[in-house]
C-alpha positions as CSV (number, residue, x, y, z in Angstrom):
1,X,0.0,0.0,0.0
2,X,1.1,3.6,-0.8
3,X,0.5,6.8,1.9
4,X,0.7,10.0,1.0
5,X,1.1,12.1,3.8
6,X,0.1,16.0,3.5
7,X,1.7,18.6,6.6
8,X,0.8,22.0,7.0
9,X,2.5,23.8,9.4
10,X,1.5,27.3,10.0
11,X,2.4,30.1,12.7
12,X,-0.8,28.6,14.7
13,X,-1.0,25.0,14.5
14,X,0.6,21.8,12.3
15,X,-1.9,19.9,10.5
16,X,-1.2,16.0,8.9
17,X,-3.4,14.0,7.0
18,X,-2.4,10.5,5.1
19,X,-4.0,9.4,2.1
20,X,-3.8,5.6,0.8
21,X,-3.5,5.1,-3.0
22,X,-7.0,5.1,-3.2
23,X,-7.2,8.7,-2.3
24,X,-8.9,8.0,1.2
25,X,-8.4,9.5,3.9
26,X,-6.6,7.1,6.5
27,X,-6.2,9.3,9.0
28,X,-5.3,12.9,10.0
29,X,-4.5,15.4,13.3
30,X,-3.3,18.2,14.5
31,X,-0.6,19.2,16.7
32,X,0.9,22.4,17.7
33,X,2.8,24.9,15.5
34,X,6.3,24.1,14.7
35,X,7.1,27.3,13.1
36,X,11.1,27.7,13.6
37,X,10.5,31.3,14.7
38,X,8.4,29.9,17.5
39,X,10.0,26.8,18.5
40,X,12.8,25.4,19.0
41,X,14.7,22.5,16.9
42,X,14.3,20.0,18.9
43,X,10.7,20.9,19.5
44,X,9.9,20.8,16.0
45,X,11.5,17.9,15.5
46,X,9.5,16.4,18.0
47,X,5.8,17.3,17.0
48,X,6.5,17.0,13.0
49,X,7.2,13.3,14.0
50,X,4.9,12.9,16.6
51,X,2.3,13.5,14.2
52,X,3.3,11.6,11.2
53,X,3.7,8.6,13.5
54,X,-0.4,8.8,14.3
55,X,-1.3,9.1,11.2
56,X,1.1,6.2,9.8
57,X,0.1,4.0,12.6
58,X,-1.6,1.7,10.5
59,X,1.1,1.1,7.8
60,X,4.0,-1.9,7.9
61,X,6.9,-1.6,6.8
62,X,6.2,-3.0,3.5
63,X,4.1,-0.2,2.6
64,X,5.5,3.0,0.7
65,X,5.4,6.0,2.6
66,X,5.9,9.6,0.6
67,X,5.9,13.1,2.5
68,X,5.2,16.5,1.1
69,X,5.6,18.8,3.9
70,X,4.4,22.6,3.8
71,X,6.4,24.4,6.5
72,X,6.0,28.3,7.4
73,X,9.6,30.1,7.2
74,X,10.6,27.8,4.3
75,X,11.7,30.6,1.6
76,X,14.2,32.8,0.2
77,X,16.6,33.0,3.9
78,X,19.0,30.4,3.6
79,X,19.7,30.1,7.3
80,X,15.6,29.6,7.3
81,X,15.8,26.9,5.0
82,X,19.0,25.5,6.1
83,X,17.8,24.8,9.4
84,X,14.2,24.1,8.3
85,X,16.2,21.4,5.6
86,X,17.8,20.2,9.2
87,X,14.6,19.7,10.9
88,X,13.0,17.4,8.3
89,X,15.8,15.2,7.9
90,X,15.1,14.6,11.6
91,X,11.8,14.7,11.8
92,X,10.7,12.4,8.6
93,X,13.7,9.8,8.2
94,X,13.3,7.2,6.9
95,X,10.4,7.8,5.0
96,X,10.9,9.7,1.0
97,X,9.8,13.5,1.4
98,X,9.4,16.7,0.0
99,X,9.7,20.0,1.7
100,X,7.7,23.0,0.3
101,X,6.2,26.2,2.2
102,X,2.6,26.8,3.5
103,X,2.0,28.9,0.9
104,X,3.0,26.6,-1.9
105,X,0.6,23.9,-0.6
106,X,-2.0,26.0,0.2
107,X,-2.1,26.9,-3.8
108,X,-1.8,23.2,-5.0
109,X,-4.8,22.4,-2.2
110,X,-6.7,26.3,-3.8
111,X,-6.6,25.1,-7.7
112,X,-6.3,21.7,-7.3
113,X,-2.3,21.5,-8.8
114,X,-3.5,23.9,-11.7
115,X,-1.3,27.7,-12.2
116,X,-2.7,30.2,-10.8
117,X,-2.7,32.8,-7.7
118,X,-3.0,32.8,-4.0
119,X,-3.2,34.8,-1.1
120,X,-3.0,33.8,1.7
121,X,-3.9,35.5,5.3
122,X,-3.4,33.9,8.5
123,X,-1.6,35.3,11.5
124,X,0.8,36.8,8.5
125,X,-0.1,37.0,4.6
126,X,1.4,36.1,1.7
127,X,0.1,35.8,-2.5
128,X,2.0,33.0,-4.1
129,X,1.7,32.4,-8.0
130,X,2.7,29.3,-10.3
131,X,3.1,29.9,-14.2
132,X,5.0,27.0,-16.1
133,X,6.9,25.4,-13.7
134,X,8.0,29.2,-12.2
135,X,7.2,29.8,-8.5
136,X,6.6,34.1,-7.8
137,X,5.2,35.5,-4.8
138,X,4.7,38.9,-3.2
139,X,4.1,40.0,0.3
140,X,5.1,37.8,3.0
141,X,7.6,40.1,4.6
142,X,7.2,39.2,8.3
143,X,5.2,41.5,10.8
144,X,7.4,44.0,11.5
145,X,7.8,44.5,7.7
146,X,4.5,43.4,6.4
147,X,2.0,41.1,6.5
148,X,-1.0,43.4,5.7
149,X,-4.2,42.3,5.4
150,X,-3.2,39.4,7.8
151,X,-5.5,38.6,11.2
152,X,-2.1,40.5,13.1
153,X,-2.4,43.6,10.5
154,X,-6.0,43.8,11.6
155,X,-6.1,43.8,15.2
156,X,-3.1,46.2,15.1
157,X,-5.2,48.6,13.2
158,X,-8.0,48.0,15.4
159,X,-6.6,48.7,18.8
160,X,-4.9,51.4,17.2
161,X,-7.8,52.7,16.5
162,X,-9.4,52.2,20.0
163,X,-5.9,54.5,21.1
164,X,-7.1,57.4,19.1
165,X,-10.5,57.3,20.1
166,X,-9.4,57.3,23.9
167,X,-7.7,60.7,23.6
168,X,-9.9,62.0,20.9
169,X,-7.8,61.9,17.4
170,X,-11.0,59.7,16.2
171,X,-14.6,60.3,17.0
172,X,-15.6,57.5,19.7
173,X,-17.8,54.2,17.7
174,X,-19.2,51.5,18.7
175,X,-15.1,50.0,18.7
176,X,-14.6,52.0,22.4
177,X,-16.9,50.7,24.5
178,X,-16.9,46.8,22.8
179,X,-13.3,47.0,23.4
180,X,-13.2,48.2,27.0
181,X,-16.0,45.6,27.4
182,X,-14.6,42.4,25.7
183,X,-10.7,42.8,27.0
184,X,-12.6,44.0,30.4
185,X,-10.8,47.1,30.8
186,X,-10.9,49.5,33.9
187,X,-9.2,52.6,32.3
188,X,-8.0,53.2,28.8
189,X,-4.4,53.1,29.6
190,X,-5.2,49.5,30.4
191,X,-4.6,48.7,27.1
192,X,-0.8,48.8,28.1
193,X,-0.4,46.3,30.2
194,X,-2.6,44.1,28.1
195,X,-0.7,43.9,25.4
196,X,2.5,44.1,27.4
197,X,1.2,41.4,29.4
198,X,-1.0,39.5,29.2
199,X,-0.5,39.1,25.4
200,X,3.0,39.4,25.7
201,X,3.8,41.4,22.7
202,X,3.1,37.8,21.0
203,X,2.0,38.2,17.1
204,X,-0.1,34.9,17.5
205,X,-2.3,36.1,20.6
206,X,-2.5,40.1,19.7
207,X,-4.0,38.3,15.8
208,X,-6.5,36.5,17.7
209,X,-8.0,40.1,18.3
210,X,-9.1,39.9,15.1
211,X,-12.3,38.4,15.5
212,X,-13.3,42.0,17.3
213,X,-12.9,43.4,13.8
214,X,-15.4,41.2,12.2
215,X,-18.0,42.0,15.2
216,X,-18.0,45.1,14.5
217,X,-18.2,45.0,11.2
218,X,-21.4,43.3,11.4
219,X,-22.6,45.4,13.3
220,X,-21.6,47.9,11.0
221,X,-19.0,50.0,13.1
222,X,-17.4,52.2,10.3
223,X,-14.1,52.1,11.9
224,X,-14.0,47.7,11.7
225,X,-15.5,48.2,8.0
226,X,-12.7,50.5,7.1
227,X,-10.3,48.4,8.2
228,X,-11.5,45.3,6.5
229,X,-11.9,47.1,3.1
230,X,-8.3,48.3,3.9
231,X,-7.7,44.9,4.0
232,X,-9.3,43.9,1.2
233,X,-7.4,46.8,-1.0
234,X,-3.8,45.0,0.3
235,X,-4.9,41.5,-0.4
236,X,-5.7,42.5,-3.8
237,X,-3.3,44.4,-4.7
238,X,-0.5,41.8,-3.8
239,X,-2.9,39.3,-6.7
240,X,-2.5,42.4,-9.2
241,X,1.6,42.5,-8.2
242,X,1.4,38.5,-9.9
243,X,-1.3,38.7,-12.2
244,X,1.2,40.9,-15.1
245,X,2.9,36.5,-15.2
246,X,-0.7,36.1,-16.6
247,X,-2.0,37.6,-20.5
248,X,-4.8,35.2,-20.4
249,X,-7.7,34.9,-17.8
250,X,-6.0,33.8,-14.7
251,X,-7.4,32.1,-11.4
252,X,-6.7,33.4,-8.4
253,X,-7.9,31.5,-4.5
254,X,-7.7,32.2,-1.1
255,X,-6.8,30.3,2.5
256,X,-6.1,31.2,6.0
257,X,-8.3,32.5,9.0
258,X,-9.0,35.6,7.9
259,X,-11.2,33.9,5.4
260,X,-13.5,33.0,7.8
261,X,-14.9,36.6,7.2
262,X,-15.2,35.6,3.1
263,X,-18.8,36.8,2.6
264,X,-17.6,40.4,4.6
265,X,-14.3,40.2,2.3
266,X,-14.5,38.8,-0.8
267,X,-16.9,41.7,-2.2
268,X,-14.3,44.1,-1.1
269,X,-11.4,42.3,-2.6
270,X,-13.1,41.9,-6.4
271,X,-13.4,45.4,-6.4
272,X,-10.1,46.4,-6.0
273,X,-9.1,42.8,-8.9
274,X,-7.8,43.5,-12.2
275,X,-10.0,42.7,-14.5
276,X,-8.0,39.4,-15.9
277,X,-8.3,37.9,-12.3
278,X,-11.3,35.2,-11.9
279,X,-11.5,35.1,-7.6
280,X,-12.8,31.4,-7.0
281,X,-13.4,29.4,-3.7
282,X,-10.8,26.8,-3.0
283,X,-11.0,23.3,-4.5
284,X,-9.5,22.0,-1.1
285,X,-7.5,22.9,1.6
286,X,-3.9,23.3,2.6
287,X,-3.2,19.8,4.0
288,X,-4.8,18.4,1.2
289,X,-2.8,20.2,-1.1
290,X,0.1,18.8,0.5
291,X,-0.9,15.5,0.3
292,X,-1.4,16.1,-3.7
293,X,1.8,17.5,-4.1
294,X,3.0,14.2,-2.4
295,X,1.3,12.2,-5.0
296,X,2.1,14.0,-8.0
297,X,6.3,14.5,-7.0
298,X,6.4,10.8,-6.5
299,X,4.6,9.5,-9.3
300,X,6.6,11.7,-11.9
C-alpha cells in the first residue's frame, strides 16, 4: 500500500493528513505549531514526528510511505531553510519526502495543482503564483515588515484605532466601548499592560483580536468596516503584483483565518481585482494540497 502524507505547518497549528493510493483518507490530526520562529529544533523535530507517526500508525513496513511537507519560514533565507532542511531530515527519516512552504501547498490544495494565484492571510499574509513550472510570490515580509491584510495587520489597526479614540484623534464608535467591554478594561491606559502582558507582545495572541474586527463589522462599526476594506485593498493588490505572469484569464484563490470573514471580504477584494483575475473558492484545503503535491512528486 502507498500513503501520502500532506503537513501544514502554520504560525498557529501543524496539520497532517495521510491518504492511501486510493485517495482515502486514513487518518489525520493536528498538533501544535512548529514554526522555527516559535519553536525550537528540537521541539519541532518532535511534533513533526509525533504526528506523522499517528497518522502512519496503520502502515507496515512494506508499505510505501511519501511526504510532502508545507512548513512556514521555508523561503528565500538560507539560514531559514538551512535549518528548516535540518529539521525534516530529523523529523521524517526514513520515510521519501518533500519539503515546500505553506503557501506553496495551500495553492496546490486552492486550484487543485493547476497555475494560478494565491493569497493567503493567517496570522501573516502572503500571495504566491505558479506559471510554467516558475514559482513568484509577493508579500510575505514578516510582521514587523509586512503582513497586511493578515488577522495580526488587523487587530493592530484596530486597537490602534481604539488608542485614538481614547484621547480624541478619532470620534468614539461602537469600537470603544466593545473593546473596553470584551478585553474587560478599567481605564484606557489599560490597554498597556494588556498587550504588554497579558499578550505578551506575541503576534499569535495580539492576531487573535481579530475576530473584534469582524464583530463590529457586522454590526456595522465604520471604523471595523474601514479596516476590512483596507484589507481587502492589500490582499488585492498583492494578486494584481502576480497577475502581469498572466496575458490570459487567470485564477486566483484564497486560504487562511481571515477567510472565515469571506462573505464580509471577498466583495471588497473583487473590487479592488484586475480585470483578468477570476477570484474562485478553493477546490481544497492546505493539508490536502500537500498531500497532492505528495502524490504527483512521487509518481513523476
Amino acid at each position: 500500500m502507498k500513503y501520502y502524507v500532506g503537513i501544514d505547518a502554520g504560525g498557529t497549528k501543524t496539520a497532517f493528513i495521510c491518504l492511501n493510493e486510493n485517495d482515502n483518507v486514513a487518518k489525520e490530526c493536528s498538533k501544535p505549531s512548529c514554526h522555527v520562529l516559535q519553536v525550537d529544533d528540537e521541539t519541532a523535530i518532535s511534533i513533526l514526528k509525533s504526528g506523522v507517526d499517528e497518522v502512519l500508525e496503520m502502515a507496515s513496513s512494506d508499505d510505501e510511505v511519501y511526504i510532502c511537507a508545507g512548513l512556514a519560514g521555508y523561503g528565500k533565507n538560507i539560514q531559514l531553510r538551512q535549518r528548516i532542511e535540518n529539521i525534516a531530515a530529523n523529523a521524517f527519516a526514513p520515510y521519501n519526502y518533500i519539503i515546500k512552504n505553506d503557501a506553496e501547498i495551500a495553492l496546490a490544495g486552492a486550484l487543485n495543482g493547476e497555475d494560478g494565484i494565491l493569497v493567503i492571510a493567517g496570522t501573516g499574509s502572503i500571495a504566491l503564483a505558479t506559471k510554467d513550472n516558475q514559482s513568484y510570490r509577493s508579500g510575505g515580509w514578516g510582521y514587523m515588515l509586512g503582513d497586511e491584510g493578515s488577522a495580526y495587520w488587523m487587530a493592530k489597526q484596530l486597537l490602534a484605532a481604539f488608542t485614538m479614540q481614547c484621547d480624541g484623534r478619532m470620534p468614539k464608535t461602537l469600537l470603544y466601548n466593545y473593546i473596553f467591554d470584551k478585553c474587560e478594561f478599567s481605564d484606557d491606559y489599560d490597554i498597556i499592560p494588556y498587550v504588554a502582558d497579558k499578550l505578551q507582545n506575541k503576534r499569535d495572541s495580539i492576531a487573535k483580536l481579530a475576530i473584534y474586527a469582524y464583530e463590529l463589522a457586522m454590526k456595522n462599526d465604520p471604523v471595523a468596516l474601514k479596516i476590512y476594506d483596507e484589507a481587502a485593498r492589500l490582499l488585492a493588490q498583492m494578486i494584481n503584483a502576480l497577475a502581469i505572469y498572466y496575458p490570459e484569464k487567470v485564477k486566483a484563490s484564497y486560504a487562511g483565518g481571515v477567510w472565515a470573514a469571506k462573505d464580509l471580504l471577498m466583495p471588497m477584494v473583487k473590487k479592488y481585482l484586475n480585470e483578468n483575475i477570476e477570484f474562485v473558492e478553493p477546490y481544497m484545503n492546505p493539508v490536502m494540497g500537500a498531500s497532492l503535491l505528495a502524490k504527483m512528486n512521487f509518481k513523476k
